[in-house]
C-alpha positions as a Markdown table, in Angstrom:
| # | Residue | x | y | z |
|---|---|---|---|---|
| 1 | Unk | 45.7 | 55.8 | 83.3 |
| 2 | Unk | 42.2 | 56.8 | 83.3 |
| 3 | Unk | 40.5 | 53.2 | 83.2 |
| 4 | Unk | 37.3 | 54.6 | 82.5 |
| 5 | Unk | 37.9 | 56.0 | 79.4 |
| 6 | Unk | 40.4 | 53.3 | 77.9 |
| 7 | Unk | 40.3 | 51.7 | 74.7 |
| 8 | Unk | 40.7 | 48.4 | 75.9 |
| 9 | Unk | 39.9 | 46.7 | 79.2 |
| 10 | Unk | 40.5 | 43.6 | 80.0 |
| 11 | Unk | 39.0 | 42.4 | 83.0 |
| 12 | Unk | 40.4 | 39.5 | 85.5 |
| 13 | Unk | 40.2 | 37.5 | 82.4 |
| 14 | Unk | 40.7 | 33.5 | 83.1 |
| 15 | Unk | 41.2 | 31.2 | 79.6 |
| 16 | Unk | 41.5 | 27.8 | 80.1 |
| 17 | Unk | 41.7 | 24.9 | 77.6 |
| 18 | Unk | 40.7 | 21.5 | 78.1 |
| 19 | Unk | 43.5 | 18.8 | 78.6 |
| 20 | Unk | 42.5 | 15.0 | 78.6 |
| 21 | Unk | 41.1 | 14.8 | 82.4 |
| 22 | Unk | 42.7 | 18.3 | 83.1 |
| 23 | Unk | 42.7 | 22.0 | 81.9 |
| 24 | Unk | 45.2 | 23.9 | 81.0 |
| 25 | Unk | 45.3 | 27.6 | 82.3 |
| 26 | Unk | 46.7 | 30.1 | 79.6 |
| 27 | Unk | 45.4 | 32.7 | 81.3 |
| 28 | Unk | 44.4 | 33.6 | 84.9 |
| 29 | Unk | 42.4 | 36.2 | 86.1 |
| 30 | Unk | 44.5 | 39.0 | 84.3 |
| 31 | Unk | 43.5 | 42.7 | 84.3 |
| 32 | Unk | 45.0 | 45.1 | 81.6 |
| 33 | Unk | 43.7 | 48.9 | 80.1 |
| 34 | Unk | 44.9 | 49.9 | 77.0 |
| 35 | Unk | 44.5 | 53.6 | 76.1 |
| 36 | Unk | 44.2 | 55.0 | 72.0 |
| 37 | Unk | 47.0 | 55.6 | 70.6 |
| 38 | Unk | 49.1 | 53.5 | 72.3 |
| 39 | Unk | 52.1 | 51.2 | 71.5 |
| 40 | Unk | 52.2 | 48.2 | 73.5 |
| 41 | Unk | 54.4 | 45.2 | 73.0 |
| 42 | Unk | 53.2 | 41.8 | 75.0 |
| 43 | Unk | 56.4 | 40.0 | 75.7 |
| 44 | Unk | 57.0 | 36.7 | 77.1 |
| 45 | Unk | 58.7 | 33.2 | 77.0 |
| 46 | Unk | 56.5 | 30.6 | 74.2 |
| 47 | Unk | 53.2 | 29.2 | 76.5 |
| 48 | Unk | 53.2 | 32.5 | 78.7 |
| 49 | Unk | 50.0 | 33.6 | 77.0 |
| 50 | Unk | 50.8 | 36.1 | 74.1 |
| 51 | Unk | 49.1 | 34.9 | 71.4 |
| 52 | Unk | 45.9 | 34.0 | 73.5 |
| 53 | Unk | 45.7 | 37.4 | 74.9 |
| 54 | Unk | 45.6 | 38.9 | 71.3 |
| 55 | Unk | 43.0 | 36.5 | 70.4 |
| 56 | Unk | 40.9 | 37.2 | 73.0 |
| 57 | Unk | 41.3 | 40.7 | 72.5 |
| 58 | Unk | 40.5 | 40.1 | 68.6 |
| 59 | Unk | 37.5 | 38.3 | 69.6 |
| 60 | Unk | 38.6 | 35.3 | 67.9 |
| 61 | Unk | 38.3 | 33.6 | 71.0 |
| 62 | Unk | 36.2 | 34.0 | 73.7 |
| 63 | Unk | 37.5 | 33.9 | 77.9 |
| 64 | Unk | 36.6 | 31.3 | 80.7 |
| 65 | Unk | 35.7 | 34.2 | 82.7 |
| 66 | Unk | 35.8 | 37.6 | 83.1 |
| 67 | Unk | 35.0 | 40.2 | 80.6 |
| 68 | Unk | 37.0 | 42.1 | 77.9 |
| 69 | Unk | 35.9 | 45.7 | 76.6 |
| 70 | Unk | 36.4 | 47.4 | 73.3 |
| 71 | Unk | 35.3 | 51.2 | 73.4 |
| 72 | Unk | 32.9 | 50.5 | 76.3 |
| 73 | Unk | 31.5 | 47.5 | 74.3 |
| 74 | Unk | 31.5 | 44.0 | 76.6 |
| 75 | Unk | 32.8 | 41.4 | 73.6 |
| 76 | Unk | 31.9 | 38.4 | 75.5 |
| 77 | Unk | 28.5 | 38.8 | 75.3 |
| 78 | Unk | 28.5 | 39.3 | 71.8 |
| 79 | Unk | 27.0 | 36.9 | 69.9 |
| 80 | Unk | 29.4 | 35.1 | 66.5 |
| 81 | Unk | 28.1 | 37.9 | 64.3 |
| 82 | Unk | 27.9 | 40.8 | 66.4 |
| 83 | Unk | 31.6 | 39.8 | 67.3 |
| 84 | Unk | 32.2 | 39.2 | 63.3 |
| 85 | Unk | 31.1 | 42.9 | 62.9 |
| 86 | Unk | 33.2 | 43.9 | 65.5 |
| 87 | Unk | 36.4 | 42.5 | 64.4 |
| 88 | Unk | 35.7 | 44.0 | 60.4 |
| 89 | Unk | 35.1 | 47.4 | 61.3 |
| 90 | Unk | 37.2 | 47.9 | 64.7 |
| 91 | Unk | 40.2 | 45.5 | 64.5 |
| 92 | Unk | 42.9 | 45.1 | 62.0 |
| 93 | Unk | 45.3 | 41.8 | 61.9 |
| 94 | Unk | 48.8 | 41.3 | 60.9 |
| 95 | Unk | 50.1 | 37.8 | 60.8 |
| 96 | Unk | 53.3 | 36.3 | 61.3 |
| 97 | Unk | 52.9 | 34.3 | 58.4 |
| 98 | Unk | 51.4 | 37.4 | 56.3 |
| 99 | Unk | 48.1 | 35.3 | 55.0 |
| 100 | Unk | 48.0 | 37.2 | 52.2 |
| 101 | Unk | 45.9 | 35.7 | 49.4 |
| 102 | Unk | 47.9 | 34.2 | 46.7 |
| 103 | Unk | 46.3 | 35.1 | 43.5 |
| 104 | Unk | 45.5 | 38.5 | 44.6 |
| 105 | Unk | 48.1 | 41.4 | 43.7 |
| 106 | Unk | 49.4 | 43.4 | 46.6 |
| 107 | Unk | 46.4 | 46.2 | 46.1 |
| 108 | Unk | 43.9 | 43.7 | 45.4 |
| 109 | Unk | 44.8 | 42.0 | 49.0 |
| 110 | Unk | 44.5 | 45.6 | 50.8 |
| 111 | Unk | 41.5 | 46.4 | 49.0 |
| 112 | Unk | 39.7 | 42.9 | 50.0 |
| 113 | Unk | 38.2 | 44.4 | 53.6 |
| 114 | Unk | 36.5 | 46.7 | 51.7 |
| 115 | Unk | 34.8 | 44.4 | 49.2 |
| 116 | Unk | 33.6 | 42.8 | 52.8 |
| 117 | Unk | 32.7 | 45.8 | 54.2 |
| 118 | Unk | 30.6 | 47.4 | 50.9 |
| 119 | Unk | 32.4 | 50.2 | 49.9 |
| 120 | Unk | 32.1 | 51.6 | 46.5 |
| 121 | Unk | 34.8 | 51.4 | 44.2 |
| 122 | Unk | 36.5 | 55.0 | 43.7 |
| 123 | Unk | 36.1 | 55.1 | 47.7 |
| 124 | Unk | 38.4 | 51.8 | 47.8 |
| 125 | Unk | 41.1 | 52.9 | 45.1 |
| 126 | Unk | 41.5 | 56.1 | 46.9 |
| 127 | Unk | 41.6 | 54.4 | 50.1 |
| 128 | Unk | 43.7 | 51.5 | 48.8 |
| 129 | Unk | 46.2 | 53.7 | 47.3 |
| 130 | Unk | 46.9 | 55.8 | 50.2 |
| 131 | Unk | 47.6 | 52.5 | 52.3 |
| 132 | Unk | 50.1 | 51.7 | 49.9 |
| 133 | Unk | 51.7 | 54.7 | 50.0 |
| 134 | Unk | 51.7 | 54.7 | 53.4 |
| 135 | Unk | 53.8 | 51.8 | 53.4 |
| 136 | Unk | 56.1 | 52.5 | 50.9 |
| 137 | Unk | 54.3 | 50.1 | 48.2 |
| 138 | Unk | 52.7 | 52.0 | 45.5 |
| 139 | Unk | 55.1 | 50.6 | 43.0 |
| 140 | Unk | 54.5 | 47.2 | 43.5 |
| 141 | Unk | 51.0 | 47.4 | 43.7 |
| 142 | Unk | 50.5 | 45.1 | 40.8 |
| 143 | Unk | 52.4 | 42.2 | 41.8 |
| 144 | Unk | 51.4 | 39.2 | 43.2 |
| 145 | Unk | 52.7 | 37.9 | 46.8 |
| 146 | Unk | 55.1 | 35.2 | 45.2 |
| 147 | Unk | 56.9 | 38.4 | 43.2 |
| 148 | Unk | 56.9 | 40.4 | 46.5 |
| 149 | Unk | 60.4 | 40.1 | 49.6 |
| 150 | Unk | 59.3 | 39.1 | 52.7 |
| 151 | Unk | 59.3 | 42.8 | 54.3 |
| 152 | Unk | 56.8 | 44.0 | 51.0 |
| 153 | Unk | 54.9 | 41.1 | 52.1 |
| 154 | Unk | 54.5 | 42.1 | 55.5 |
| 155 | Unk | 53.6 | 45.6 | 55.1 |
| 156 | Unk | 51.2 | 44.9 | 52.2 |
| 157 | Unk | 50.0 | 42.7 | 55.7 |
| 158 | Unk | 50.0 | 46.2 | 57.6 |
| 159 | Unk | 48.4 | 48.3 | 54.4 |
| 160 | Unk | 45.4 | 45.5 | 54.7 |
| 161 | Unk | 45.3 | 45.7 | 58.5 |
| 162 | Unk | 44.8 | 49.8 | 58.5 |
| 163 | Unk | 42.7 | 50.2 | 55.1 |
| 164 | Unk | 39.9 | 50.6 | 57.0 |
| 165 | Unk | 40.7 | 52.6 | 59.8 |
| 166 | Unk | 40.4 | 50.3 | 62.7 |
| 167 | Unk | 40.5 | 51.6 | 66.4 |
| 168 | Unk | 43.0 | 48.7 | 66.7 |
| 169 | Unk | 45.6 | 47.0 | 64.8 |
| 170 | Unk | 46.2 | 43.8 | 66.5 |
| 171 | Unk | 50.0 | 42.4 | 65.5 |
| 172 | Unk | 51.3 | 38.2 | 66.7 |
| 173 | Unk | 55.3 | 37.6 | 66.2 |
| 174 | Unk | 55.3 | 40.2 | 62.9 |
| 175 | Unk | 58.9 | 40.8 | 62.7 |
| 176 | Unk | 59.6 | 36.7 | 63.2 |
| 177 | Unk | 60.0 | 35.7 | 60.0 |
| 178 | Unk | 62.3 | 38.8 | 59.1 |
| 179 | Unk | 65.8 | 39.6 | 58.6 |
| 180 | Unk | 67.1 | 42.4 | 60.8 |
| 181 | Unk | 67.3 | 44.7 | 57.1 |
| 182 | Unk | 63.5 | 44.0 | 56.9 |
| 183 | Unk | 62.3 | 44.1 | 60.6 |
| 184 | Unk | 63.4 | 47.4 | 61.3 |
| 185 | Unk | 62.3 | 48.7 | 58.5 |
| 186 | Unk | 58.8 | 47.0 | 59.8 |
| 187 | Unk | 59.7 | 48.4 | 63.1 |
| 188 | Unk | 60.1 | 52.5 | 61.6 |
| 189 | Unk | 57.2 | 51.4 | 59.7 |
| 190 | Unk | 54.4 | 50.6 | 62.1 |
| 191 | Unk | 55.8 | 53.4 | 64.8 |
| 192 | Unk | 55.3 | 55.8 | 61.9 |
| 193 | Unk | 51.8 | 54.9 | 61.7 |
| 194 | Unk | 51.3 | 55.0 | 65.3 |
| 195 | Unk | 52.4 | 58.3 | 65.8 |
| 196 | Unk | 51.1 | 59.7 | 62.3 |
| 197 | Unk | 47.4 | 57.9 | 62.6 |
| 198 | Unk | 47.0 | 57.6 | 66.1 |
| 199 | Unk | 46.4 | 53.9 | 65.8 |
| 200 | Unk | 46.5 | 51.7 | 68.4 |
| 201 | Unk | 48.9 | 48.6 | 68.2 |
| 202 | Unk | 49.0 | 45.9 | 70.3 |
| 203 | Unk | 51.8 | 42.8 | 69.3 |
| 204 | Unk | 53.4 | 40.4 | 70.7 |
| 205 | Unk | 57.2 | 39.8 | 70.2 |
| 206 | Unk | 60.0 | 37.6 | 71.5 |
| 207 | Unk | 61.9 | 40.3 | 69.6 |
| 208 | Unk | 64.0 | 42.5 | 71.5 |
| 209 | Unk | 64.9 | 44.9 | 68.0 |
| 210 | Unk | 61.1 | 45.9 | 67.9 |
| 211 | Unk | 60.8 | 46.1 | 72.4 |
| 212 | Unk | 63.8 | 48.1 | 72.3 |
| 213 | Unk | 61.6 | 50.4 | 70.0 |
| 214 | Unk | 58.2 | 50.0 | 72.4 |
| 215 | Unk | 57.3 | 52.9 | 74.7 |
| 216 | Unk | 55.0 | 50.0 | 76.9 |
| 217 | Unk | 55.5 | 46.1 | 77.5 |
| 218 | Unk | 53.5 | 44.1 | 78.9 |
| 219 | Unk | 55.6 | 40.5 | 80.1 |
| 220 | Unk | 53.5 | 37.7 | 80.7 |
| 221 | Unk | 54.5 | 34.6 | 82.9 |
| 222 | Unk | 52.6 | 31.5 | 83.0 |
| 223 | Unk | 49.8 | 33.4 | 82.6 |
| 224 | Unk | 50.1 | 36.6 | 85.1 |
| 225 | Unk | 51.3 | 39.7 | 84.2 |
| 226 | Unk | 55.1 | 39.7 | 85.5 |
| 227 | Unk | 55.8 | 43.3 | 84.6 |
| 228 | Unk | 54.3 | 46.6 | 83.2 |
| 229 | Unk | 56.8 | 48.7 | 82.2 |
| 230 | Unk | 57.6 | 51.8 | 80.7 |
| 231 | Unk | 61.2 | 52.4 | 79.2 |
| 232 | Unk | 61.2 | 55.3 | 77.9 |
| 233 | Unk | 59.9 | 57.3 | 81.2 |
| 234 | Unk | 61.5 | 54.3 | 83.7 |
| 235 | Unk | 58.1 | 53.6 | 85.1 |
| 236 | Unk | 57.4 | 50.1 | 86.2 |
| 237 | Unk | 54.6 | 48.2 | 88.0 |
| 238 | Unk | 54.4 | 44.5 | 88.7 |
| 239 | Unk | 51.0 | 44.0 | 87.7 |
| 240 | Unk | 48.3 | 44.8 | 85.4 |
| 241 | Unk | 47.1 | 48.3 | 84.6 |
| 242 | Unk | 44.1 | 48.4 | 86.8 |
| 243 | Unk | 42.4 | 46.1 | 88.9 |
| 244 | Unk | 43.8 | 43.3 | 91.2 |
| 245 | Unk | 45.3 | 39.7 | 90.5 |
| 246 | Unk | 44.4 | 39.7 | 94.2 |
| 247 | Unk | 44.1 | 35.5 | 95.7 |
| 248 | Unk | 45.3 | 34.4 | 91.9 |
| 249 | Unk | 46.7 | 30.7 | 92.3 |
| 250 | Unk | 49.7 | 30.0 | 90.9 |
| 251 | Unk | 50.4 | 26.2 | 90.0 |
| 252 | Unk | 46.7 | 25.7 | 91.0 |
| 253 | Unk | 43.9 | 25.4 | 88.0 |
| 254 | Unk | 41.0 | 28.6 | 88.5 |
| 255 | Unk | 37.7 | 27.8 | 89.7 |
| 256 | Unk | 36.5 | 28.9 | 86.3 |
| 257 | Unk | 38.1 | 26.1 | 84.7 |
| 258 | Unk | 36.7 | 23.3 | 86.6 |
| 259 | Unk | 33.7 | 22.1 | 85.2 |
């Protein structure tokens, strides 16, 4: 992978959170490039860092140290705004607990990021009603999230996240709170997209229906990147992408997270 010209880098990227008298170390000095296009699944037992990698990549959070990259952009150094900005026009979310706004109809939720974003109102319908096509939703447009199975909920949750054609679609747990009927429909769903739009997704997942269906995962332990693998092709590394987790501690708390 050409580093250089990747979507994503993350760069020997410490987070740590503070514990009483201590600090706990979600990440440590990790390193991962993420190329467009790509469909990447972050795997790993509960505490091994998924959900704080995502964030930090979402700029919802912001690392201990190191630096993360979106399109050549350096996110920590953004200021709340900027990164505000940033995460509306770039980055789109999907929930494991949907967060779908209850008094909205299913087209009224997908069309909300554009309200945000300014758009006039024949550009959202058209826009909203090729989302909902694209997920198989056009019929239920008019119902409201109490009326709608947990699988309609969850891809009105993906029609939302790619309504505005973000370079990113950033995924935690999405298939968690679905039956095996409804996640691989999810699963079709969102690699469809991928290869259809060329959007980037980027999840996490204790699930192994949807990482039997990923082309790249990323497993995290305590932290570290265990393994980078690809299934499909039989490639493997132990490490990140790029870069070097060289004199990492493991067991030990980072320099960057003693104050």
């Amino acid at each position: 992978m050409n580093t250089t010209d990747a979507l994503i880098r993350v760069e020997q990227v410490t987070r740590c959170f503070p514990l009483d008298h201590s600090a706990v170390t979600a990440l440590d000095r990790l390193s991962l490039a993420v190329e467009a296009g790509e469909f990447l699944a972050i795997s790993g037992p509960s505490g091994s860092g998924k959900s704080t990698l995502l964030n930090l990549i979402g700029c919802i959070d912001k690392p201990t140290s190191g630096r993360i990259l979106i399109e050549g952009v350096d996110t920590t150094r953004l200021s709340p705004s900027q990164a505000s900005v940033l995460r509306r026009e770039k980055i789109g979310f999907v929930f494991q607990t949907f967060n779908l706004i209850p008094v909205f109809t299913a087209a009224e939720n997908v069309e909300f990021p554009l309200l945000v974003q300014g758009f006039d109102r024949s550009e959202r319908r058209r826009r909203v009603s090729e989302a909902l096509e694209g997920v198989g939703l056009t019929a239920r447009a008019h119902h409201r999230p109490d009326l709608l199975s947990g699988g309609e909920r969850q891809r009105v949750a993906i029609a939302r996240a790619i309504v505005h054609r973000p370079a990113l679609v950033l995924a935690d747990e999405p298939t968690a709170n679905l039956d095996t009927r409804n996640a691989t429909q999810l699963i079709d769903l969102m690699r469809d997209l991928n290869r259809s739009l060329g959007l980037t997704f980027i999840f996490s997942t204790h699930d192994q229906r949807l990482l039997e269906h990923t082309p790249r995962i990323v497993r995290l332990t305590d932290g570290h990147i265990e393994s980078d693998s690809y299934p499909a092709t039989g490639a493997n590394s132990t490490g990140p992408s790029f870069g070097s987790l060289e004199g990492a501690s493991h067991g030990k708390v980072p320099a960057a997270c003693v104050s």
